[in-house]
C-alpha positions in Angstrom: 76.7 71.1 77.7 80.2 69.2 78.2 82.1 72.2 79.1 79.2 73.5 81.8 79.7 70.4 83.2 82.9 69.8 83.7 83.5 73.1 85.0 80.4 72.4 87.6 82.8 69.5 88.6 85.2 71.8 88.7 83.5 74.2 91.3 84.2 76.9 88.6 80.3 78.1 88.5 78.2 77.0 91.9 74.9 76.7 90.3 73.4 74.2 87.6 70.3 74.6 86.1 68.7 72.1 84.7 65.7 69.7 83.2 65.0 66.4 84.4 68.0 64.7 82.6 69.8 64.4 86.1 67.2 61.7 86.8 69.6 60.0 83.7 72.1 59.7 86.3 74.6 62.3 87.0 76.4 61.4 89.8 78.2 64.8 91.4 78.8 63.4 95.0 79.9 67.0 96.2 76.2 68.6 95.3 74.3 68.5 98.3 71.1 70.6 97.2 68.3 70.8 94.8 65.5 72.7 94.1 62.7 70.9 92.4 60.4 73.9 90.6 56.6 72.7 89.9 56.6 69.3 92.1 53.3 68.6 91.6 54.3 67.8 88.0 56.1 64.8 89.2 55.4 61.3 89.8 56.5 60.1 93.6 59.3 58.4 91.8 60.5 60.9 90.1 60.7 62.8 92.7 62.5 60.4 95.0 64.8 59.7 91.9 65.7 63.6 91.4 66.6 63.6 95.1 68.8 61.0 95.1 70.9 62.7 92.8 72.4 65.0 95.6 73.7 63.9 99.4 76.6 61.3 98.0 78.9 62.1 100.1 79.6 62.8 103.9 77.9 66.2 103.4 74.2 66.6 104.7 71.8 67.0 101.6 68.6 69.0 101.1 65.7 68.4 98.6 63.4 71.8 98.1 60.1 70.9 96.5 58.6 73.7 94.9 54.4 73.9 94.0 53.3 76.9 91.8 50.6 78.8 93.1 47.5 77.0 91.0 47.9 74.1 92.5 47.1 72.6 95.9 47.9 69.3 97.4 45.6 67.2 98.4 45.7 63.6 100.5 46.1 62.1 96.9 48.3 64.2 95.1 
């Protein structure tokens, strides 16, 4: 996991997928997007958490929340 991470730092690969363990607190301040897969499965600050892991820098950032088809959003959820 060391290795695919330093060469993400690196720029050597362009695309890291991962769990929830960013929340932990990576901090990769030239990442400026992520794509959250099954939102709805988060907690709002979670969510807000996992975004705040990308748009460190003076690049704009973008946060992609993704719901799977069964579910709906509500008012409440």
């Amino acid at each position: 996991m060391e290795q695919t991470m330093v060469r993400f730092l690196r720029k050597e690969i362009d695309v890291l997928v991962c769990t929830t363990i960013i929340e932990s607190g990576l901090d990769i301040p030239s990442t400026n997007t992520i794509i959250i897969n099954e939102a709805e499965r988060f907690g709002l600050a979670q969510i807000y958490q996992l975004r705040g892991r990308v748009g460190r820098s003076q690049e704009s950032a973008y946060a992609y929340l993704l719901i799977s088809d069964r579910s709906s959003l509500t008012r409440e959820r």
